[in-house]
MMTF fields as JSON, N, C-alpha, C and O atoms, coordinates in Angstrom:
{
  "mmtfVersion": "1.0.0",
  "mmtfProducer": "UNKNOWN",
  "numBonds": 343,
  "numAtoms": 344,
  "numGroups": 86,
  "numChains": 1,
  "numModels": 1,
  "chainsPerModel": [1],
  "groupsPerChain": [86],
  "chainIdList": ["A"],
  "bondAtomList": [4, 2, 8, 6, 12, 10, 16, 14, 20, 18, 24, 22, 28, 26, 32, 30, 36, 34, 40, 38, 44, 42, 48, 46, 52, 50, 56, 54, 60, 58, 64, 62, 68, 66, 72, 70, 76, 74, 80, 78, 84, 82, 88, 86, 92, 90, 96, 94, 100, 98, 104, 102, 108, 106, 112, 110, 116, 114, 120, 118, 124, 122, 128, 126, 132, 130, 136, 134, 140, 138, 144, 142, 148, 146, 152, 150, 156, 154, 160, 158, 164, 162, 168, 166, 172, 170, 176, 174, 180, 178, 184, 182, 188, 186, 192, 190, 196, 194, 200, 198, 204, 202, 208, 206, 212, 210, 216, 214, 220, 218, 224, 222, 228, 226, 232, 230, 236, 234, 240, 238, 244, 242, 248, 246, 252, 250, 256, 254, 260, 258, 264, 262, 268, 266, 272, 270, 276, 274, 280, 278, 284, 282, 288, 286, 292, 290, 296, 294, 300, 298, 304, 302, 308, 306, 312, 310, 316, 314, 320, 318, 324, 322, 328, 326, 332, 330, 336, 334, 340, 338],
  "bondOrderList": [1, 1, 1, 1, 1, 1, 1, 1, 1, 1, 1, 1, 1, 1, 1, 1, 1, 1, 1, 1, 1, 1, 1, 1, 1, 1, 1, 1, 1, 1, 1, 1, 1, 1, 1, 1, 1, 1, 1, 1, 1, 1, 1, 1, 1, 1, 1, 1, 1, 1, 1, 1, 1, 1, 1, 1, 1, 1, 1, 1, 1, 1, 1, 1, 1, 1, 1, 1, 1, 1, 1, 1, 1, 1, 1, 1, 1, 1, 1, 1, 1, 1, 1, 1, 1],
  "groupList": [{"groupName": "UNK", "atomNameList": ["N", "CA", "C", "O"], "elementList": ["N", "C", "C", "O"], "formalChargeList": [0, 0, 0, 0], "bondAtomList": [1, 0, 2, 1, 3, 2], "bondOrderList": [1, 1, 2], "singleLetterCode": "X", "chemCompType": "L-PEPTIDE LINKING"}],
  "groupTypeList": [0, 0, 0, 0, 0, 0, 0, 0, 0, 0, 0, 0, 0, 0, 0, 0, 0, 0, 0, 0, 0, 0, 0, 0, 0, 0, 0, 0, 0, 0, 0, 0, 0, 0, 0, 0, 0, 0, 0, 0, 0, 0, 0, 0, 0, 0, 0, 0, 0, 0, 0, 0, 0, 0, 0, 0, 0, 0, 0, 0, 0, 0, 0, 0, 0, 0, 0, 0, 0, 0, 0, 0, 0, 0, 0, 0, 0, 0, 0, 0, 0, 0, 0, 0, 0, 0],
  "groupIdList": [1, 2, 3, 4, 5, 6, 7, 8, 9, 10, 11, 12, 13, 14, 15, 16, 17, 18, 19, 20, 21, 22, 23, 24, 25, 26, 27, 28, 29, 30, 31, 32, 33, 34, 35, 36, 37, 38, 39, 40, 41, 42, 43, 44, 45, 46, 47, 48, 49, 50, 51, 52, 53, 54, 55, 56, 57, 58, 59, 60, 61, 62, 63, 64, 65, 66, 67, 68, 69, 70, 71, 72, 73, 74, 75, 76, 77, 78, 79, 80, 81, 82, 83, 84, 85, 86],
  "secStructList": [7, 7, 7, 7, 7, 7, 7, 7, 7, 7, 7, 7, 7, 7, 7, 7, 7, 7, 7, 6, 6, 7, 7, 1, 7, 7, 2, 2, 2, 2, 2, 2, 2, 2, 2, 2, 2, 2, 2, 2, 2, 2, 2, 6, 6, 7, 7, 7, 2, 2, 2, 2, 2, 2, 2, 2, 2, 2, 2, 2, 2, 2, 2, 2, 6, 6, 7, 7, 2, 2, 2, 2, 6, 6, 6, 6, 6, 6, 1, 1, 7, 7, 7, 7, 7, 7],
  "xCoordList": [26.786, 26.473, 25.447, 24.43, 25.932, 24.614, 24.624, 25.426, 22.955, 22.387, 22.331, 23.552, 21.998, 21.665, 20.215, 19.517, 19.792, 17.845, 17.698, 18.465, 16.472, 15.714, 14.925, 14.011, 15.275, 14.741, 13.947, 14.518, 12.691, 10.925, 11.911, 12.753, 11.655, 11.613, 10.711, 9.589, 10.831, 9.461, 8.611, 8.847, 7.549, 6.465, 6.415, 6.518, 6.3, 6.187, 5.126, 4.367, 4.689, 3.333, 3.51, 4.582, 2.699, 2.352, 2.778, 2.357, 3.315, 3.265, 1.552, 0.918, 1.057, -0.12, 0.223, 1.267, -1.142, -0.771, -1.085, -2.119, -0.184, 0.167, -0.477, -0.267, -1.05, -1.43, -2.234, -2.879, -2.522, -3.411, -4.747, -5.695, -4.547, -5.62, -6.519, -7.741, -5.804, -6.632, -6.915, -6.697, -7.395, -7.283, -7.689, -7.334, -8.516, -9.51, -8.603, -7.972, -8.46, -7.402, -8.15, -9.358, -6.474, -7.225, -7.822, -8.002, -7.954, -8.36, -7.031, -6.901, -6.399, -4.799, -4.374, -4.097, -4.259, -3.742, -4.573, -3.969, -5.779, -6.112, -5.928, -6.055, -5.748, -5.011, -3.963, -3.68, -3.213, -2.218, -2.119, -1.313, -3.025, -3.063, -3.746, -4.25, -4.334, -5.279, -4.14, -3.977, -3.214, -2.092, -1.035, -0.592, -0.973, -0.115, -0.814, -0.38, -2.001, -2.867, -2.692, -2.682, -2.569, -2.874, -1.075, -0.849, -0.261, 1.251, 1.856, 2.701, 0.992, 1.24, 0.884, 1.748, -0.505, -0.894, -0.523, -0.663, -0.06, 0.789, 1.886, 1.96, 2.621, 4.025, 3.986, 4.808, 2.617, 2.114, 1.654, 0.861, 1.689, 0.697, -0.849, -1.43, -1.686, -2.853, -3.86, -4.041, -4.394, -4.853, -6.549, -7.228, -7.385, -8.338, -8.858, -8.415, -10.126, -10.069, -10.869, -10.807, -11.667, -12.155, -10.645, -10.146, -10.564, -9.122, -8.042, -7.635, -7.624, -7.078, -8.132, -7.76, -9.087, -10.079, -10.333, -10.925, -9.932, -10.077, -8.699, -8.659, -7.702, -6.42, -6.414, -5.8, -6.909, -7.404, -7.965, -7.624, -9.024, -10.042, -8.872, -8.615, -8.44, -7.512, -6.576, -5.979, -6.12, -4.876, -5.322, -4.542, -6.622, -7.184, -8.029, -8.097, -8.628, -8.869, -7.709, -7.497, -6.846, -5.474, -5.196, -5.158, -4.993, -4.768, -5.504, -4.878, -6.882, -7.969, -7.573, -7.525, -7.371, -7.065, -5.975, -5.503, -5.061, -3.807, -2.54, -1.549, -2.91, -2.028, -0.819, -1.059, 0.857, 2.087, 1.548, 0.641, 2.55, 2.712, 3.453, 2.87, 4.725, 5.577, 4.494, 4.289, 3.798, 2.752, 2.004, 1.881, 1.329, 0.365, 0.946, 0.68, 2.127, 2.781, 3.71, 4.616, 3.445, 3.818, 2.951, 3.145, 1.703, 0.528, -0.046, -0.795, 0.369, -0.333, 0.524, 0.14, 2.098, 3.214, 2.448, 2.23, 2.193, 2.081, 0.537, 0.164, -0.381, -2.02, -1.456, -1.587, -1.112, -1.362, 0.252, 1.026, 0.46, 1.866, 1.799, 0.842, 3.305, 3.397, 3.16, 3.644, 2.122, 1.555, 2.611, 2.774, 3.217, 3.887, 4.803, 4.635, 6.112, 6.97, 6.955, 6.216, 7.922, 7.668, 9.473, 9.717],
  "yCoordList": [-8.384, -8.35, -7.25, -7.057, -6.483, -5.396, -5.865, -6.165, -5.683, -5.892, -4.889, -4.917, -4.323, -3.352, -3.087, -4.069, -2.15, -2.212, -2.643, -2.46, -3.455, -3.519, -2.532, -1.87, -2.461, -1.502, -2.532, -3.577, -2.399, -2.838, -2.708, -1.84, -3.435, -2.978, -2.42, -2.716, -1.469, -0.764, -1.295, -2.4, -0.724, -1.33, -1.233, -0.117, -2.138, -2.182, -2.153, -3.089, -1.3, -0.796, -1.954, -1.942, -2.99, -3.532, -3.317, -2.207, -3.817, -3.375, -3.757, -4.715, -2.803, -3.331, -4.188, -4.216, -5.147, -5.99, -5.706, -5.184, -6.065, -5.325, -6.495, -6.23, -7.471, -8.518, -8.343, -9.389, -7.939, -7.172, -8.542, -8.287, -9.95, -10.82, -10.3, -10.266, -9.819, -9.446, -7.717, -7.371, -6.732, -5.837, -5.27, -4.158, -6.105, -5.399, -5.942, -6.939, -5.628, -6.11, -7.162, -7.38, -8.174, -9.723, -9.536, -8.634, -10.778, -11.163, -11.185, -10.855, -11.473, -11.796, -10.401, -9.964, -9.784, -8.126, -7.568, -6.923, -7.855, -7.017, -7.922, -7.157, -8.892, -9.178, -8.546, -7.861, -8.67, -7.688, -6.313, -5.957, -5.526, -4.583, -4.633, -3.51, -5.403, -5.542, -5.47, -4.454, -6.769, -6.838, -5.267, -4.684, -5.062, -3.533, -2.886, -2.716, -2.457, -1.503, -1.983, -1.15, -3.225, -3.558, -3.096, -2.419, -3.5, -3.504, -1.898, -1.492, -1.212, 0.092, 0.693, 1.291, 0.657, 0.951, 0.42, 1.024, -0.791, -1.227, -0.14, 0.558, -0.219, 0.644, 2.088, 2.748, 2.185, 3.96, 3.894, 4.823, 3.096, 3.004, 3.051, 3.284, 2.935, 2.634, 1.492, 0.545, 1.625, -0.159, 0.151, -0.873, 1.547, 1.163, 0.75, 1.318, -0.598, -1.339, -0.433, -0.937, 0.991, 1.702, 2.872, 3.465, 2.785, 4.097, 2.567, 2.786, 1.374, 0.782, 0.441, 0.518, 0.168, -0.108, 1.333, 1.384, 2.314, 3.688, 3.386, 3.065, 3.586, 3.366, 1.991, 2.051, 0.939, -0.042, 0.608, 0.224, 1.822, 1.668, 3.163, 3.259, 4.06, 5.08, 4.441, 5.267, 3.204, 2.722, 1.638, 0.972, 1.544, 0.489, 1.756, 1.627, 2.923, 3.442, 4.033, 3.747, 5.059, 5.401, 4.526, 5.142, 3.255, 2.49, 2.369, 2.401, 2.211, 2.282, 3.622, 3.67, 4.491, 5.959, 5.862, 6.916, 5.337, 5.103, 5.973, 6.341, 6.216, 6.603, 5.968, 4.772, 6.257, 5.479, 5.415, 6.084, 4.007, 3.452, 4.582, 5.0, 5.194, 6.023, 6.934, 6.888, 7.804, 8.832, 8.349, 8.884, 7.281, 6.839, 6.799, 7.426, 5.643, 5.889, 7.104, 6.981, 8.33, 9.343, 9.861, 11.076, 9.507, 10.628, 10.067, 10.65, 8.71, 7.779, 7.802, 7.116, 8.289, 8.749, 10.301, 10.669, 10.9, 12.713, 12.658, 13.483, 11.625, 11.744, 10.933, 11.588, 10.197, 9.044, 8.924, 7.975, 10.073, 10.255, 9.226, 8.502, 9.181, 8.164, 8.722, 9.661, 7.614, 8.309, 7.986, 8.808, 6.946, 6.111, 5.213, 4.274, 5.607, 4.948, 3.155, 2.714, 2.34, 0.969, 0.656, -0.41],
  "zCoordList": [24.63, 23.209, 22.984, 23.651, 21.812, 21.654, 19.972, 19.087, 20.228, 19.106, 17.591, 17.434, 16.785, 16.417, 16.102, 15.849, 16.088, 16.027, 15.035, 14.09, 15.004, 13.629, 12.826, 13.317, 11.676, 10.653, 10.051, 9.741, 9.832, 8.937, 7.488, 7.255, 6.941, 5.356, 4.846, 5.255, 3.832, 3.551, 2.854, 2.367, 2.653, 2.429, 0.409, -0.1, -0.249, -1.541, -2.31, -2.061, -3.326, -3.976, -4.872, -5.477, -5.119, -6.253, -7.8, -8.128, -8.665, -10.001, -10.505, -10.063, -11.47, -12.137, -13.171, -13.822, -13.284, -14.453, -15.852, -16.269, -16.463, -17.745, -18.559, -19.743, -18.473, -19.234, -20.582, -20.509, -21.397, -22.384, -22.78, -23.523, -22.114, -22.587, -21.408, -21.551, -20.027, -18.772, -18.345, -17.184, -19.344, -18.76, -17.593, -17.2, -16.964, -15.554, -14.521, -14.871, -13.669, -12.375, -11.953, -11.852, -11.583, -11.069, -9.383, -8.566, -9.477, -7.882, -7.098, -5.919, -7.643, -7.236, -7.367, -6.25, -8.021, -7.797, -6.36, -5.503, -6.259, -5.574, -4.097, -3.141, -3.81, -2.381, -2.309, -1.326, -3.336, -3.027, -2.52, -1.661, -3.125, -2.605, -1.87, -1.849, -0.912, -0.156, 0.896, 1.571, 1.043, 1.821, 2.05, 3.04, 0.73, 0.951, 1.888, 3.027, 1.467, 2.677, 4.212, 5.118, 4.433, 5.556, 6.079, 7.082, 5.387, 5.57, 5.904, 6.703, 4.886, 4.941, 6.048, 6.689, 6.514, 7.647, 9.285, 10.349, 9.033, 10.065, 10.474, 11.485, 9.477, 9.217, 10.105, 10.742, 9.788, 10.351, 11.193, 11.338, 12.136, 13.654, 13.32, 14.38, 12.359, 11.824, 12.141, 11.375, 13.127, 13.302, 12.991, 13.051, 12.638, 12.376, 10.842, 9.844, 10.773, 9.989, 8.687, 7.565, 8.867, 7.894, 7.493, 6.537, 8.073, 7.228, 6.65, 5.509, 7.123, 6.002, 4.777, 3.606, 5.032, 3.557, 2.842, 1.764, 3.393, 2.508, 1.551, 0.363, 2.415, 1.325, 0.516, -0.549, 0.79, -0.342, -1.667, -2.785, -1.384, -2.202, -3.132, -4.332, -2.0, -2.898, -3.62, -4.31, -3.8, -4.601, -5.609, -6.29, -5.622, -6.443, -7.393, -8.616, -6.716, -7.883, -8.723, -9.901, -7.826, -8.336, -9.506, -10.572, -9.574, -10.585, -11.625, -12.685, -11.711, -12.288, -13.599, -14.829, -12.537, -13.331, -13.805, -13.379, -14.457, -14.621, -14.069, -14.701, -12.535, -11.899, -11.788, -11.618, -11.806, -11.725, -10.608, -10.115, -9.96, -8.594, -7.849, -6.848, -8.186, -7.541, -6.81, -5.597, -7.743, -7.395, -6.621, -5.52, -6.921, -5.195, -3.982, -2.956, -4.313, -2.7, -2.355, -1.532, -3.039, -2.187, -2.299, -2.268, -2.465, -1.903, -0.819, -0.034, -0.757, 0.736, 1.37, 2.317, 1.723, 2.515, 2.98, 4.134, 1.955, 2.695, 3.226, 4.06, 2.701, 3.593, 4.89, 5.924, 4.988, 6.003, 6.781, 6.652, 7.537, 8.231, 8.957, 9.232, 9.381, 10.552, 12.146, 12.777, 12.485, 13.832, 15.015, 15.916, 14.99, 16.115, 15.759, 14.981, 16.533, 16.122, 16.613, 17.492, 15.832, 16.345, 17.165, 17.731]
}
Protein backbone atom coordinates (compact mmCIF):
# COMPACT_ATOMS: atom_id res chain seq x y z
CA UNK A 1 0.00 0.00 0.00
CA UNK A 2 1.39 3.47 -0.80
CA UNK A 3 0.17 6.24 0.80
CA UNK A 4 0.07 9.68 -0.74
CA UNK A 5 1.97 12.58 1.27
CA UNK A 6 0.34 14.82 3.36
CA UNK A 7 -0.18 18.35 2.31
CA UNK A 8 -0.69 21.03 5.76
CA UNK A 9 -3.56 23.08 4.82
CA UNK A 10 -2.67 26.54 4.68
CA UNK A 11 -2.63 28.71 7.10
CA UNK A 12 -5.82 31.23 7.29
CA UNK A 13 -5.59 35.13 8.13
CA UNK A 14 -8.43 35.99 10.32
CA UNK A 15 -11.33 38.17 8.99
CA UNK A 16 -11.48 41.54 11.15
CA UNK A 17 -14.44 42.28 13.05
CA UNK A 18 -16.73 44.36 11.43
CA UNK A 19 -19.04 44.80 14.50
CA UNK A 20 -19.69 48.70 14.61
CA UNK A 21 -21.13 48.38 18.62
CA UNK A 22 -17.24 46.91 19.02
CA UNK A 23 -14.83 48.93 17.12
CA UNK A 24 -11.45 48.13 18.94
CA UNK A 25 -10.46 44.43 18.32
CA UNK A 26 -11.75 41.75 20.76
CA UNK A 27 -9.92 39.49 23.01
CA UNK A 28 -11.24 36.79 20.90
CA UNK A 29 -9.86 38.30 17.62
CA UNK A 30 -6.72 38.57 18.96
CA UNK A 31 -6.18 34.74 20.04
CA UNK A 32 -6.84 34.34 16.90
CA UNK A 33 -4.37 35.95 15.54
CA UNK A 34 -2.35 35.02 18.17
CA UNK A 35 -2.98 31.29 16.96
CA UNK A 36 -2.40 32.34 13.19
CA UNK A 37 1.09 33.59 14.14
CA UNK A 38 1.90 30.64 15.92
CA UNK A 39 0.33 28.39 12.84
CA UNK A 40 2.03 30.49 10.39
CA UNK A 41 5.27 30.18 11.79
CA UNK A 42 5.02 26.56 12.34
CA UNK A 43 4.27 26.24 8.59
CA UNK A 44 7.79 28.03 7.99
CA UNK A 45 10.10 26.07 10.14
CA UNK A 46 9.98 29.13 12.74
CA UNK A 47 10.14 27.91 16.27
CA UNK A 48 11.64 31.08 17.84
CA UNK A 49 9.15 32.54 20.41
CA UNK A 50 10.30 36.55 19.64
CA UNK A 51 10.06 36.45 15.73
CA UNK A 52 6.43 34.65 16.23
CA UNK A 53 5.36 37.59 18.67
CA UNK A 54 6.87 40.07 16.01
CA UNK A 55 4.42 38.73 13.35
CA UNK A 56 1.61 38.86 16.08
CA UNK A 57 2.35 42.40 16.63
CA UNK A 58 2.90 43.06 12.41
CA UNK A 59 -0.73 41.71 11.77
CA UNK A 60 -2.45 43.23 14.68
CA UNK A 61 -1.05 46.52 13.77
CA UNK A 62 -1.53 45.87 9.90
CA UNK A 63 -5.12 45.70 10.97
CA UNK A 64 -5.19 48.55 13.22
CA UNK A 65 -4.09 50.48 9.98
CA UNK A 66 -6.78 49.19 7.95
CA UNK A 67 -4.67 47.01 6.05
CA UNK A 68 -6.83 44.11 3.78
CA UNK A 69 -6.07 40.65 5.11
CA UNK A 70 -4.93 39.53 1.46
CA UNK A 71 -2.05 42.28 1.71
CA UNK A 72 -0.75 41.14 5.11
CA UNK A 73 -0.51 37.64 4.32
CA UNK A 74 1.50 38.30 1.35
CA UNK A 75 3.75 40.51 2.97
CA UNK A 76 4.25 37.83 5.87
CA UNK A 77 4.69 35.09 2.87
CA UNK A 78 7.61 37.42 1.12
CA UNK A 79 9.27 38.60 4.92
CA UNK A 80 9.11 35.32 6.57
CA UNK A 81 10.13 32.55 3.71
CA UNK A 82 9.92 29.13 4.30
CA UNK A 83 13.04 27.93 6.04
CA UNK A 84 12.43 24.04 6.10
CA UNK A 85 10.53 21.80 4.59
CA UNK A 86 8.06 19.43 6.73
Amino acid sequence: VTLAPFKEPPVVLPDKPTDKMTPKLTKEFEEKIQNFAIDFAQQRGIEDPEIISTIYHEVMDSFEKGVAGPNILKKLKSKYYLIKCK
